[in-house]
C-alpha positions as a Markdown table, in Angstrom:
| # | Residue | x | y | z |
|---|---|---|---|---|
| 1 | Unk | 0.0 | 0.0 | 0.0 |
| 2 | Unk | 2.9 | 2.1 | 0.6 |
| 3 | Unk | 3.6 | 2.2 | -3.1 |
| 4 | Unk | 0.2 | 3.0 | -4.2 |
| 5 | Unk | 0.6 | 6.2 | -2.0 |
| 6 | Unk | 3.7 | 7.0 | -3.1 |
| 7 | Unk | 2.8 | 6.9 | -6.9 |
| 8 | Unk | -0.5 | 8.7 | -6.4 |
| 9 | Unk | 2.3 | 11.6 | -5.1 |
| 10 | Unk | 3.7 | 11.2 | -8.0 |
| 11 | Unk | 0.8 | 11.2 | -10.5 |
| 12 | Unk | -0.4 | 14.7 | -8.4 |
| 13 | Unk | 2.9 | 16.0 | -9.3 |
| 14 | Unk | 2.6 | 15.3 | -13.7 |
| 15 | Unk | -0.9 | 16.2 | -13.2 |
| 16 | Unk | 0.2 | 19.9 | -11.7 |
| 17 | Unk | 2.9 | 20.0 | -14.6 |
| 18 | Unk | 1.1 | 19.0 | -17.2 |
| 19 | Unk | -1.9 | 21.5 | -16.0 |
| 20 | Unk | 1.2 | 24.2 | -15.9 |
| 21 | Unk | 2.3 | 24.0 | -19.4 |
| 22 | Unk | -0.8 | 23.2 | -21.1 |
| 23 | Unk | -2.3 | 25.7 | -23.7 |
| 24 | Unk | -5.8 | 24.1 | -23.8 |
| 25 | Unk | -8.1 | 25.9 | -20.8 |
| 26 | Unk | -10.5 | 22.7 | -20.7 |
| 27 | Unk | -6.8 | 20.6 | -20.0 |
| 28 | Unk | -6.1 | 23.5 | -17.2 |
| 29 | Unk | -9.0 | 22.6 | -15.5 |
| 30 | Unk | -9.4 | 19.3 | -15.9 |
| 31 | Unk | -6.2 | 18.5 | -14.7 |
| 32 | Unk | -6.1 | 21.4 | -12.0 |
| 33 | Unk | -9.0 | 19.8 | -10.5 |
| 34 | Unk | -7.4 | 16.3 | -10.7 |
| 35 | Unk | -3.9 | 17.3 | -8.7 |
| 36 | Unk | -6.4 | 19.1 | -6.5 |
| 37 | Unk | -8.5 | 15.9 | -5.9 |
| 38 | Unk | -5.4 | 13.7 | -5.7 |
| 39 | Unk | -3.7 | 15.6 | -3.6 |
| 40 | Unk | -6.5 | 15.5 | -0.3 |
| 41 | Unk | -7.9 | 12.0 | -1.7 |
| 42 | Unk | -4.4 | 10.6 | -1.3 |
| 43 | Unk | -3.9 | 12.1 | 2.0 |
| 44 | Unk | -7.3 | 11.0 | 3.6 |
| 45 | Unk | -6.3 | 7.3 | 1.7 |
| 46 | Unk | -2.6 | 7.5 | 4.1 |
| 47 | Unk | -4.4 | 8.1 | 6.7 |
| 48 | Unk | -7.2 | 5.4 | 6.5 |
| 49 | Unk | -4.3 | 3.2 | 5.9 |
| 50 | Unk | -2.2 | 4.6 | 8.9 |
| 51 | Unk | -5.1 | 4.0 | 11.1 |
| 52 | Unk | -5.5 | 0.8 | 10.6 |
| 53 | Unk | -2.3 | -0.6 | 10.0 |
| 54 | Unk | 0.0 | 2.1 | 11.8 |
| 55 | Unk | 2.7 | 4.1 | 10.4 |
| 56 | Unk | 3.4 | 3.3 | 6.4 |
| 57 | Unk | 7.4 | 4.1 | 5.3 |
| 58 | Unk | 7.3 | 6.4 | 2.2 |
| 59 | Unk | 9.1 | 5.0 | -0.6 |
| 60 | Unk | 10.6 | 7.1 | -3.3 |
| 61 | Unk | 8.5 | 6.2 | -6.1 |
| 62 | Unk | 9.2 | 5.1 | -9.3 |
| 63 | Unk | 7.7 | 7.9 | -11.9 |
| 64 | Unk | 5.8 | 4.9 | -14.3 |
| 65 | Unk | 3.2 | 7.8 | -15.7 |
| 66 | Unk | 4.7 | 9.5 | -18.6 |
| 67 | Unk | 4.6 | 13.8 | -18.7 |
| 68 | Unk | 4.2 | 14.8 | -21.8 |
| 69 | Unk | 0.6 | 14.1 | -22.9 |
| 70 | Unk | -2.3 | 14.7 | -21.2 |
| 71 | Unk | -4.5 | 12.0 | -22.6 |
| 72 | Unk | -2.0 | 9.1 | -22.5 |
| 73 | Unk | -0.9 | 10.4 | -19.2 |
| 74 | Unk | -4.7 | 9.8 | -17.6 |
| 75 | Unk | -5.5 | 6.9 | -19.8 |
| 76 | Unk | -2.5 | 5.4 | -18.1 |
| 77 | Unk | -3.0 | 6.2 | -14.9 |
| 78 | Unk | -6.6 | 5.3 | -14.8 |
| 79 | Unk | -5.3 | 2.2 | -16.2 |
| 80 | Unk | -3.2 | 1.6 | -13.3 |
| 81 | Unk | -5.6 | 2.6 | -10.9 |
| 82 | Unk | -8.0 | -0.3 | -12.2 |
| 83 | Unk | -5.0 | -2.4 | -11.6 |
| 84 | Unk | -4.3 | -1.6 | -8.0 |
| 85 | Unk | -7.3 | -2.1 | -6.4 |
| 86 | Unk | -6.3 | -6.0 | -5.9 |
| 87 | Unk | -4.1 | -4.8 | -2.8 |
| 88 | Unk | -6.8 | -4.1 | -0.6 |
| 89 | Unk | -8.4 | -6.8 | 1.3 |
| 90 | Unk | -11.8 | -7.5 | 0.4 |
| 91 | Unk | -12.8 | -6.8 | 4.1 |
| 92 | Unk | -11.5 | -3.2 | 4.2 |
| 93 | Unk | -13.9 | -1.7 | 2.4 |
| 94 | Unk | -13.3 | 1.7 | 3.6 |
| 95 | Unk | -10.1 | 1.7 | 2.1 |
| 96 | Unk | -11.8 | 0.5 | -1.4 |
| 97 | Unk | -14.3 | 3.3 | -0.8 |
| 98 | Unk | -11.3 | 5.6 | -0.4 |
| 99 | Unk | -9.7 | 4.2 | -3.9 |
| 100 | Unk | -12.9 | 4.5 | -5.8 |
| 101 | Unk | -12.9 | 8.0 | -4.8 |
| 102 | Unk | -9.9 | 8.5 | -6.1 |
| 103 | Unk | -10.9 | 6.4 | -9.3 |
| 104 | Unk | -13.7 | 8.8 | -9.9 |
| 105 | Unk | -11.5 | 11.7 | -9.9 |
| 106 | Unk | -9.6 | 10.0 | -12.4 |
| 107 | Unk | -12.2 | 9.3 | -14.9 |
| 108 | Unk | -13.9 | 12.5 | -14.0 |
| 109 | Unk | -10.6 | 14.2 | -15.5 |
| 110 | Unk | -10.3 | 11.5 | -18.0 |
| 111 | Unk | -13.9 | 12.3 | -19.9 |
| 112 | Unk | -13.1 | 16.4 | -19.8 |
| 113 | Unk | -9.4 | 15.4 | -21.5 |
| 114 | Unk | -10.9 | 13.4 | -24.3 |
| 115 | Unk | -14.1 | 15.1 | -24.6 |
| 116 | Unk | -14.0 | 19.0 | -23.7 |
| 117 | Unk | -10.2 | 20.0 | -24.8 |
């Protein structure tokens, strides 16, 4: 779980960059509100986490979403959020509610990219 949190970080931080150097307004947006989301969503998800299984150790992550394309950039990530959700146990389901928060953000972000740019 560590490394979901850790790559969630890192996601926030292509999503600010990417929203930074776009020219598109829709993209601003879009992707302003997703480093936005991401960024208390992840934080209330460490937490959650903390609280139940006490202190998690921060690892540096591994930067697996690429930077220099909005759509592929949340294609891929929404891909890998799909993905992850098999680390949570089935029976902590307010940690699942937690990720499909931050899921929705996701595709929220992902239909304005591919739809309103």
């Amino acid at each position: 779980m560590e490394q979901l949190i850790s790559q969630l970080f890192a996601a926030r931080d292509v999503a600010h960059m990417l929203h930074l150097r776009t020219r598109s307004f829709a993209a601003h947006m879009a992707l302003g509100d997703l480093y936005d989301s991401l960024t208390e969503l992840t934080d209330a998800l460490a937490e959650n986490i903390q609280g139940k299984y006490g202190l998690i150790a921060m690892p540096n992550p591994v930067i697996m979403f690429p930077d220099n394309d909005s759509l592929t950039f949340i294609r891929e990530l929404a891909a890998w959020a799909e993905s992850s959700r098999t680390v949570f146990q089935p029976s902590d389901t307010h940690l699942l509610n937690e990720w499909d928060n931050i899921i929705s953000v996701i595709y929220k972000a992902k239909y304005k990219l591919e739809n309103l740019s």
